[in-house]
Each structure stands twice: as C-alpha cells, then as structure tokens.
TORKOL-4160 file (C-alpha; in steps of 0.2 Angstrom, whole numbers, padded with zeros to 4 digits, m for minus):
298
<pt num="1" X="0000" Y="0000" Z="0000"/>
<pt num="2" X="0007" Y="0016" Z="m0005"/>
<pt num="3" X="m0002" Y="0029" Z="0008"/>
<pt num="4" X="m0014" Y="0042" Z="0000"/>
<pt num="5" X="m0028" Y="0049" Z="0008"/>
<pt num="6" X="m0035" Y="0062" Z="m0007"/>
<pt num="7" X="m0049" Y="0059" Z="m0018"/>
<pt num="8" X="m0046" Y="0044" Z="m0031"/>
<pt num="9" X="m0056" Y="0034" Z="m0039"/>
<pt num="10" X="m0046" Y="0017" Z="m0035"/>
<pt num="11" X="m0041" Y="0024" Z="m0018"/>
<pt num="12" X="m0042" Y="0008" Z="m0006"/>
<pt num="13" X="m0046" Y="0006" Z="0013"/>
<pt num="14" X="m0040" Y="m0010" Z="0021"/>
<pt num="15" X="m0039" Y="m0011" Z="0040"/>
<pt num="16" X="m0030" Y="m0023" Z="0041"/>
<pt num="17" X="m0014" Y="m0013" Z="0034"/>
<pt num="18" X="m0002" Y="m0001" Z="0041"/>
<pt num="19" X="m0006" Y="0013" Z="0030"/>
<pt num="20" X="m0025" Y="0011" Z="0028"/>
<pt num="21" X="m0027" Y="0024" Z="0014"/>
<pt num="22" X="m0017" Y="0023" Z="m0001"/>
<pt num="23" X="m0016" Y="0014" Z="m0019"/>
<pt num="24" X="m0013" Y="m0003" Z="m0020"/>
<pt num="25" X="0002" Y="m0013" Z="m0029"/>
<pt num="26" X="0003" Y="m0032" Z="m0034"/>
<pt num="27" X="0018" Y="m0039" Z="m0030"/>
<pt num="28" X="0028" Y="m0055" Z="m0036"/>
<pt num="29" X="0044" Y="m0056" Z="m0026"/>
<pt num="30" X="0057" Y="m0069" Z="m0025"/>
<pt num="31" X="0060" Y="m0077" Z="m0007"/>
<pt num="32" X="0075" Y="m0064" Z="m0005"/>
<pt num="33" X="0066" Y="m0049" Z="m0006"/>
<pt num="34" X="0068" Y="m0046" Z="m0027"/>
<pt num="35" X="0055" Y="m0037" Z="m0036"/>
<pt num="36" X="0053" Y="m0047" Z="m0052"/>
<pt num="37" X="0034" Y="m0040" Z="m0057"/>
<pt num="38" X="0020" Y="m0029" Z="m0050"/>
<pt num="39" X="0002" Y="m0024" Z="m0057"/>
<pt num="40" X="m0007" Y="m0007" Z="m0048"/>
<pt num="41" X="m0022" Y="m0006" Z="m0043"/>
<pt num="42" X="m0034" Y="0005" Z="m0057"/>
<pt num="43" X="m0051" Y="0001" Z="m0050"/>
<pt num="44" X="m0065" Y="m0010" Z="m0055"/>
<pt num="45" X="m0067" Y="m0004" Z="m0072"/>
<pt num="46" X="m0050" Y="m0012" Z="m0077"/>
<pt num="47" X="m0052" Y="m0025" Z="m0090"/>
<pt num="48" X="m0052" Y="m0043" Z="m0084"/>
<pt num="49" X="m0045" Y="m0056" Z="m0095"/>
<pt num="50" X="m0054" Y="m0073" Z="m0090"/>
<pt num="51" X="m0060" Y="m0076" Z="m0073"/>
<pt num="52" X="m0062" Y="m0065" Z="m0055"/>
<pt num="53" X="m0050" Y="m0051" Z="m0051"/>
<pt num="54" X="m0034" Y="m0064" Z="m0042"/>
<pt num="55" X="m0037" Y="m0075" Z="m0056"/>
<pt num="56" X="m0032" Y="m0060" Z="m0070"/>
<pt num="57" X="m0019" Y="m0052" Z="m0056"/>
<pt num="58" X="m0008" Y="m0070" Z="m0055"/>
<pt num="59" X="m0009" Y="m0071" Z="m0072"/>
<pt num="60" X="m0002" Y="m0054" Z="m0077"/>
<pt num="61" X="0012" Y="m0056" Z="m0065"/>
<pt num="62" X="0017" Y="m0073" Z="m0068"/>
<pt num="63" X="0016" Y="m0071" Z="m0087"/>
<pt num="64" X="0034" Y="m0074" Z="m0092"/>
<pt num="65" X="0036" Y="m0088" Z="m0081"/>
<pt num="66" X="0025" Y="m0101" Z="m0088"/>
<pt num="67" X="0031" Y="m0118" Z="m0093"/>
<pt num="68" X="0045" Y="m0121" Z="m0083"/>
<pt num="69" X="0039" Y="m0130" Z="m0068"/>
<pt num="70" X="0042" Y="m0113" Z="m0056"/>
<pt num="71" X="0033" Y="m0116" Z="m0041"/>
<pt num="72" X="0020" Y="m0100" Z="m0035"/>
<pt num="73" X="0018" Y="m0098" Z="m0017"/>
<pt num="74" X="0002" Y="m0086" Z="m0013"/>
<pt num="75" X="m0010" Y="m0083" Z="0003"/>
<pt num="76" X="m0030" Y="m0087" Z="0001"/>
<pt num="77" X="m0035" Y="m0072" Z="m0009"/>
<pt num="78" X="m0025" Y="m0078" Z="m0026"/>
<pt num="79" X="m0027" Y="m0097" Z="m0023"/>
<pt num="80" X="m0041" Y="m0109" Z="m0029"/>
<pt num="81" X="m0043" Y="m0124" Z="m0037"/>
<pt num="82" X="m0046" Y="m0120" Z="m0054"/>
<pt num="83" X="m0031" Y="m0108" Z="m0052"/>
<pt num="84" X="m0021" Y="m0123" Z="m0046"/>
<pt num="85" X="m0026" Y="m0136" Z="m0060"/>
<pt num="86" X="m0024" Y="m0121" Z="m0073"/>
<pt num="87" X="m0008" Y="m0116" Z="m0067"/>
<pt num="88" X="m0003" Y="m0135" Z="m0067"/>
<pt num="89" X="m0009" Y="m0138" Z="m0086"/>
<pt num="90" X="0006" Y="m0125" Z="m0091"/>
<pt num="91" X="0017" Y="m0133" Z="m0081"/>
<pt num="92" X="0017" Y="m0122" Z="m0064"/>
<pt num="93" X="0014" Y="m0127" Z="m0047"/>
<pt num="94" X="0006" Y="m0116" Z="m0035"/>
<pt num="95" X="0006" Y="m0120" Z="m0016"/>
<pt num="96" X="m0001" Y="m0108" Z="m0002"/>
<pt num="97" X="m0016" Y="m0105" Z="0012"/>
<pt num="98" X="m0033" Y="m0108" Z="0005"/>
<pt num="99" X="m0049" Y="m0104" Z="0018"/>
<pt num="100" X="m0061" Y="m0118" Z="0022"/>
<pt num="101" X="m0076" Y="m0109" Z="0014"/>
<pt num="102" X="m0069" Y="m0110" Z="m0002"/>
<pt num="103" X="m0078" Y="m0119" Z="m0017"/>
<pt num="104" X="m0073" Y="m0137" Z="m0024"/>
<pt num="105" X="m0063" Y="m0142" Z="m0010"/>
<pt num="106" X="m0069" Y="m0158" Z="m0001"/>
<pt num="107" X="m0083" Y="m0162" Z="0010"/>
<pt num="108" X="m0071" Y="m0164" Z="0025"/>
<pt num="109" X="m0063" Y="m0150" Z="0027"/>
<pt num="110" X="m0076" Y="m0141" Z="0039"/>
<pt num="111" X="m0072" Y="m0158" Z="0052"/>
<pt num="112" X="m0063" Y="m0153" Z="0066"/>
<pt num="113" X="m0047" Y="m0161" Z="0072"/>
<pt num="114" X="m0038" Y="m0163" Z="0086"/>
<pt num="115" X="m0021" Y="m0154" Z="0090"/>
<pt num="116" X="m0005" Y="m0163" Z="0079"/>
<pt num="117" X="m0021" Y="m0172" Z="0065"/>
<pt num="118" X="m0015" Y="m0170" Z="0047"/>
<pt num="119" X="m0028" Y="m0173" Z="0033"/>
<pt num="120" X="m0025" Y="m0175" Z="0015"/>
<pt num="121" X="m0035" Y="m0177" Z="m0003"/>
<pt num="122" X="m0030" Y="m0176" Z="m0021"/>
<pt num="123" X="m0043" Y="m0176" Z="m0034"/>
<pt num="124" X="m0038" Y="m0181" Z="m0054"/>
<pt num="125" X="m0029" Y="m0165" Z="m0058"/>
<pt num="126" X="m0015" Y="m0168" Z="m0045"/>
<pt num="127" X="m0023" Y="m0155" Z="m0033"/>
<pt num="128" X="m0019" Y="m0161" Z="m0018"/>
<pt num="129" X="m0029" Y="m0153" Z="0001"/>
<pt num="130" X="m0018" Y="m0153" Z="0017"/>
<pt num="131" X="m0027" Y="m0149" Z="0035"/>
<pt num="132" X="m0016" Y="m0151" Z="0049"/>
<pt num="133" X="m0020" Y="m0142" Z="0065"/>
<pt num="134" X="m0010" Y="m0135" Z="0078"/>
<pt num="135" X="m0015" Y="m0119" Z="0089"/>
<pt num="136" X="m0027" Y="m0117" Z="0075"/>
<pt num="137" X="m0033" Y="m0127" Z="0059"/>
<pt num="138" X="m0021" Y="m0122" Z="0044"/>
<pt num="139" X="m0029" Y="m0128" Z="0026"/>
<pt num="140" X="m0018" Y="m0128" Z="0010"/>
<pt num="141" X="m0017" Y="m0131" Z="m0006"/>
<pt num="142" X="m0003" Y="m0136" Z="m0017"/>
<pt num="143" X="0001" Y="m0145" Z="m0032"/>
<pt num="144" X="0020" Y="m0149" Z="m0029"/>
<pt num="145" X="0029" Y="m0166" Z="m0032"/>
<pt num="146" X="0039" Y="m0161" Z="m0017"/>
<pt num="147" X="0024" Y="m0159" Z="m0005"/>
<pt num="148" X="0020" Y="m0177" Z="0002"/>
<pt num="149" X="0009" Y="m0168" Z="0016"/>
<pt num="150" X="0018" Y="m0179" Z="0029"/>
<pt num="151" X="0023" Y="m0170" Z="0046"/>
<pt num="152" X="0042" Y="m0171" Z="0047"/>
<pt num="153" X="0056" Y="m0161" Z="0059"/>
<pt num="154" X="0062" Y="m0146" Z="0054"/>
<pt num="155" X="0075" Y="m0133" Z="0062"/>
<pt num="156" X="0073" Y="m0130" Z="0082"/>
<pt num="157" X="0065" Y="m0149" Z="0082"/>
<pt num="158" X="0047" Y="m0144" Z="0076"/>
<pt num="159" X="0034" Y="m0155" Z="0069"/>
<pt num="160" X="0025" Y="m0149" Z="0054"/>
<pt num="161" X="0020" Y="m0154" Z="0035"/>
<pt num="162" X="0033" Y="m0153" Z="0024"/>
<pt num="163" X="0022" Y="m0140" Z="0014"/>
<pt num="164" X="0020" Y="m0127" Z="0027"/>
<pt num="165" X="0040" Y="m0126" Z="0028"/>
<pt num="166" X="0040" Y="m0123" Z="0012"/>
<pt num="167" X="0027" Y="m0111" Z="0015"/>
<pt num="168" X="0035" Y="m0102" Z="0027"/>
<pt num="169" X="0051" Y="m0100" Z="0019"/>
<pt num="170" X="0046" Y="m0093" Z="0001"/>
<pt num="171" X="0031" Y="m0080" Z="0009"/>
<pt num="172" X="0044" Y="m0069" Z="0015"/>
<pt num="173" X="0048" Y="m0060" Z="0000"/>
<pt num="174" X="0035" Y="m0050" Z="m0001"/>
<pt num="175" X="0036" Y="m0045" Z="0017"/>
<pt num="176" X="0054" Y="m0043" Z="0014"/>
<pt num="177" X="0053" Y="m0032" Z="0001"/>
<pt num="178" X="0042" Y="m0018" Z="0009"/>
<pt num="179" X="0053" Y="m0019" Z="0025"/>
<pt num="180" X="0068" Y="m0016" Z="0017"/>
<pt num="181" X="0058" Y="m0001" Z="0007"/>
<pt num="182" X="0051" Y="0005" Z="0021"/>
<pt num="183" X="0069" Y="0010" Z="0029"/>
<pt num="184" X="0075" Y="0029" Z="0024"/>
<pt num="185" X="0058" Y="0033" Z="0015"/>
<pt num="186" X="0057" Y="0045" Z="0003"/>
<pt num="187" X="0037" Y="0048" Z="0001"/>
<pt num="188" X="0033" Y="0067" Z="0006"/>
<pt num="189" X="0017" Y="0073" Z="0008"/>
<pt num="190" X="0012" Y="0080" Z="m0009"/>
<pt num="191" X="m0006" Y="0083" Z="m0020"/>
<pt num="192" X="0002" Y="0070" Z="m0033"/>
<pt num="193" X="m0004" Y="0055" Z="m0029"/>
<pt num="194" X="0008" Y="0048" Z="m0047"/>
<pt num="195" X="0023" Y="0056" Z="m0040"/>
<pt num="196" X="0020" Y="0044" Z="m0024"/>
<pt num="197" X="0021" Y="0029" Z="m0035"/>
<pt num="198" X="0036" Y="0035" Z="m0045"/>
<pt num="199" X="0045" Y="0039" Z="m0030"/>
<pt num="200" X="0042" Y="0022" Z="m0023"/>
<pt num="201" X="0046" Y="0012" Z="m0037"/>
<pt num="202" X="0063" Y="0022" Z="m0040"/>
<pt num="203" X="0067" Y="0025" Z="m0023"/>
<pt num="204" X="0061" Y="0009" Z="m0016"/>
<pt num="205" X="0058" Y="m0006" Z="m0026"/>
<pt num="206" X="0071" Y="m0002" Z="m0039"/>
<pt num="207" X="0085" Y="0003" Z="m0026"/>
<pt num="208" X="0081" Y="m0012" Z="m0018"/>
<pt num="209" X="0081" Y="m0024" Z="m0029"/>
<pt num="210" X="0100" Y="m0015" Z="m0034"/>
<pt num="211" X="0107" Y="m0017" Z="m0014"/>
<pt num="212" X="0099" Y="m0038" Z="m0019"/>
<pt num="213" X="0108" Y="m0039" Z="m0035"/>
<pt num="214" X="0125" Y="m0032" Z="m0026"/>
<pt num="215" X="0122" Y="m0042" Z="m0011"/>
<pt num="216" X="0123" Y="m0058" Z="m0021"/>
<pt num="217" X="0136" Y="m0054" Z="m0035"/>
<pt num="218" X="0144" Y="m0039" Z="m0029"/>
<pt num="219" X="0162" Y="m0039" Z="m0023"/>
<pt num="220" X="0159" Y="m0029" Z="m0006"/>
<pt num="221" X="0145" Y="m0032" Z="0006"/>
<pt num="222" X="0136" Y="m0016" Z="0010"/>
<pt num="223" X="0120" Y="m0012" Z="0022"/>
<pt num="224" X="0104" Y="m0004" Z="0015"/>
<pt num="225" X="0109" Y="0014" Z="0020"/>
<pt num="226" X="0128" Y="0013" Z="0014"/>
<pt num="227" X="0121" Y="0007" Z="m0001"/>
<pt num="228" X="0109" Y="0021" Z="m0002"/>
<pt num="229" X="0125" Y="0035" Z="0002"/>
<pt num="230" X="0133" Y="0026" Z="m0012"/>
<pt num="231" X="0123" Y="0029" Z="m0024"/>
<pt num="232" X="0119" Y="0046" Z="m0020"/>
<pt num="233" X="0135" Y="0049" Z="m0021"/>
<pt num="234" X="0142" Y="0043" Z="m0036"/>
<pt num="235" X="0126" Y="0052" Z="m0044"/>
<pt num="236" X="0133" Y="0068" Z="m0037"/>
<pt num="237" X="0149" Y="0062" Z="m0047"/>
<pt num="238" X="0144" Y="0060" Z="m0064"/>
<pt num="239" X="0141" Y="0082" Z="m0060"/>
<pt num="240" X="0159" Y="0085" Z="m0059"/>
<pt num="241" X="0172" Y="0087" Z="m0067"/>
<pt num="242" X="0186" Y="0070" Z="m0072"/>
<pt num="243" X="0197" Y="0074" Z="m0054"/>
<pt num="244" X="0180" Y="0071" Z="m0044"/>
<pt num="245" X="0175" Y="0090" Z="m0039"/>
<pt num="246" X="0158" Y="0095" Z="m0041"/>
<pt num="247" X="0153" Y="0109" Z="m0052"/>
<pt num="248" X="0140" Y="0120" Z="m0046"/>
<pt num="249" X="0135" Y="0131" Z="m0059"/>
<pt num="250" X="0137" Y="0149" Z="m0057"/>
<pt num="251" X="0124" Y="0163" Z="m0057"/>
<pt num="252" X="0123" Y="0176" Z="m0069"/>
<pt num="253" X="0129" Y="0195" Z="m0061"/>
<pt num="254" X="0122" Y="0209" Z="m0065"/>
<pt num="255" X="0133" Y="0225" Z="m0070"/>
<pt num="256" X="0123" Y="0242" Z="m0067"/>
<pt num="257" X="0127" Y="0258" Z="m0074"/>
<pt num="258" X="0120" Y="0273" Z="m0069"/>
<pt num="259" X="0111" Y="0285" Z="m0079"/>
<pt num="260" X="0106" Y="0304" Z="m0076"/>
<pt num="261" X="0085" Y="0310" Z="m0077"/>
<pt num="262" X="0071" Y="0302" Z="m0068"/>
<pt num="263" X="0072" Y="0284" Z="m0064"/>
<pt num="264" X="0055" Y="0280" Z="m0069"/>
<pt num="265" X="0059" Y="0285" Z="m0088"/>
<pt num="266" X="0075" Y="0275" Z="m0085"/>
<pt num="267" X="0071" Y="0260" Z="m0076"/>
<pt num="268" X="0067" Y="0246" Z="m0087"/>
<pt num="269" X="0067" Y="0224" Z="m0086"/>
<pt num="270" X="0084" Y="0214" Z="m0086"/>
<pt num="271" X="0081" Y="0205" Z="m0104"/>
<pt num="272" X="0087" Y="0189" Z="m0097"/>
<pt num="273" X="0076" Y="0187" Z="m0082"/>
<pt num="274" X="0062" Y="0192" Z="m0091"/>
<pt num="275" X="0066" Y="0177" Z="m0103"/>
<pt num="276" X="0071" Y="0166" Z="m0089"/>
<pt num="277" X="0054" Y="0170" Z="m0076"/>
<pt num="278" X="0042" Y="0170" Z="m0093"/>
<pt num="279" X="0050" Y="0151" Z="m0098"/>
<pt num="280" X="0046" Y="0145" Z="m0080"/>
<pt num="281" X="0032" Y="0155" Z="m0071"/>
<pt num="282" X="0023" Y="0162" Z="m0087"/>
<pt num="283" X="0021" Y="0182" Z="m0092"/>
<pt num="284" X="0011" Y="0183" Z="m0077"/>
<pt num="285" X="0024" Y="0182" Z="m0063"/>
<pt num="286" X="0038" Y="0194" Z="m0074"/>
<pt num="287" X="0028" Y="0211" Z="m0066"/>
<pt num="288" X="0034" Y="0208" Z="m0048"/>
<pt num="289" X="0049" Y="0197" Z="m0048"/>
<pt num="290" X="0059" Y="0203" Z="m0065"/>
<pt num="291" X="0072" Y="0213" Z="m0060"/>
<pt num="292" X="0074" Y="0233" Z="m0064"/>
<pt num="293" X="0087" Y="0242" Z="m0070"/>
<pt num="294" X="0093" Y="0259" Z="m0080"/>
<pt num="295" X="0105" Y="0248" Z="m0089"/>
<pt num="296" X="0110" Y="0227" Z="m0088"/>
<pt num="297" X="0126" Y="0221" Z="m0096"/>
<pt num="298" X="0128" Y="0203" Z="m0096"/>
C-alpha cells in the first residue's frame, strides 16, 4: 500500500494494513526480497481477461514464467482450485493457504481435528488438500511433487507438514521487500498521488532490488543505507568534473550603470530574467519578480 488519503477513484481502505489509505500494488517477489513484477491497482473498471479479479492479477504477473515447472507460493486471496489445475496444465505449481469456505474443495474440510491431526485429498488433476491443525486449523493447497503432506522435523526440532516449511520460507519476500523499502523513505506529503508511485518504485523497489543484486554478485558487502549514500554519491559524481570536484553552476551577475534624469523613464526589465521567469512561471509572474534596471550588461 502506498499511503494516500486524497480523492481517487481506486483509492483503497484496508484495515488490516499499516497505512489504511493509499493505492494498492501487486507484487511478485522472490523469497529474497527481489521485485521481479508488480500490477497497480486501477479500480473495478480495469479490464479482466478470464475469470475473477486474483485469477487476471496472478496471471499478469506470472506471465513470463509459464512452462518451466516454477513453483508459485500465494496466501487465500489468489489461490483456488481451478487456479491450481490451470496453473498446473502450463506446467506451474502453486502452493499456499486456502480458507475452508472456499468452493470445490472436499466435503471434509469443515471436520474438526484434534491438535497434531493432518488430513490429506488429491482429486484427478494432481490438486492435492492438506489440513493439519495446531494452535489453530491451517488448510492448504498445493500441487507440488515435493509436497507429500507428511509432518516431518524441521530446524529448532518442530513437527510440521513438509508443505508449510516450504510455506514459510518462500512468503517472506514480499514482506521482505516492503521492509527493506520502508527503511529511509522518501514519500513526502504532496497533492500528486503519481509522484507517490514514481517515487516508490525508484526509490524503493528499484533501489532495492540493486542493494539484492550487489548483495549476491557484488564484490563488497554493504548495508541498505551505505548502499543508499553510495549511490547518492556517485550520482553527485557524474556532476563533476574528471578529478571528482563537483561543479556548481554559477549565477549570472548583473553590472549596473548609472544614468542621469528620472528613474521611472530609465528604469526598465533585465532582458534575461524576463526570458528566464516567462519560460518558468509564465508572463504573469515577470511584473513583480523581473528585476529593474537603468541599464544590464551581461
């Protein structure tokens, strides 16, 4: 969510978020935190391609990546199973939460269960239903190979199906991605709500998805805000000169001469800034702000 609170028509209010106000982006992250695509939020009147609303928003995001046995890890709002057996018809698994309200999934998932019971179905497609409950019943979907939907160990000696480690370790790069985003903001207050989402994707998806790409490949390892001074920095750079001093541009002087008479038949508007305020500000602003003078030498 990218906070706004001015009038738009695809403004959105979720309580659930941090920022409740704002325009809403689509992510698809890898597990590190890189942005690889993201979709904004137009409204209601944006055209759909097949189905509901998640079914057109996973497909424009994971467009390019059909066909190559990439495994998609979503919450309930995107999943389903027509998703799933679609996705897995192009050769794309899909794994992620699914609520137990949801259509076509089996009569049995509205039993109850005891703490530690794991269920599991699979219907003709390969779409397999996992329900294992612990504090609280968890349902999932997946269409993995990988996922047997057995309860194995994992790290600090904790019991669960193999599919919610999985889970657990691919969801947080969306998280990731806004956390690291979040540190140093850039967004100012401003009656623009396009210059909020320009500012974000330069100053925070792109930037981010730069410190990732050095992080992995480059030589030095460097925290977020080093990062951030870096590039600031060797910007500033590419204003200077080839020894590395930076060039600040130097104002124009002007040289008054005097004349004799009354100043009101002398006194006339620097050519220069008359040019200069009426490029910027329009004729309007030249009658009080261009400067006055008998005579301007430049």
């Amino acid at each position: 969510m990218v906070p706004w609170r001015g009038r738009l028509s695809f403004r959105q209010y979720i309580p659930g978020k941090r920022h409740k106000y704002g325009i809403k982006l689509y992510k698809l992250c890898l597990p590190e935190g890189y942005t690889y695509n993201m979709h904004i939020y137009s409204g209601k009147k944006e055209a759909r391609i097949v189905k509901a609303h998640s079914h057109d928003v996973v497909m424009k995001l994971i467009g390019g990546l059909l066909f190559e046995g990439r495994t998609l890890f979503t919450d309930s709002f995107y999943i389903s199973v027509p998703m799933a057996e679609e996705l897995l018809r192009k050769k794309t698994y899909i794994c992620g939460t699914v609520k137990m309200n949801k259509k076509f999934l089996p009569s049995q998932a509205k039993q109850k269960q005891k703490r530690g019971d794991i269920m599991s179905f699979e219907n003709r497609s390969g779409v397999k239903f996992l329900k294992w409950t612990d504090k609280r019943p968890l349902c999932m979907l997946t269409t993995s190979r990988n996922h047997e939907c057995v309860i194995i160990r994992g790290k600090n000696d904790k019991l669960k199906p193999n599919a919610v480690f999985s889970y657990n370790d691919a969801k947080k790069g969306v998280d990731l991605s806004d956390q690291m985003s979040s540190y140093y903001n850039c967004l100012r207050k401003t009656v623009k709500w396009y210059r909020k989402i320009v500012i974000e994707l330069i100053c925070g998806t792109c930037l981010v998805n730069a410190w990732y790409v050095h992080k992995k490949w480059g030589t030095k390892r460097l925290k977020i805000l080093k990062f951030r001074e870096k590039i600031i920095d060797d910007l500033l750079m590419n204003v200077g000169n080839a020894s590395g001093e930076v060039i600040i541009p130097k104002q124009k002087k002007h040289f008054l001469s005097s004349y004799e008479g009354s100043a009101r038949k002398t006194r006339k508007r620097c050519k220069e800034c008359y040019k200069r305020l009426a490029n910027l500000k329009g004729t309007h602003c030249i009658t009080n702000r261009a400067k006055k003078s008998a005579d301007v030498l430049q």
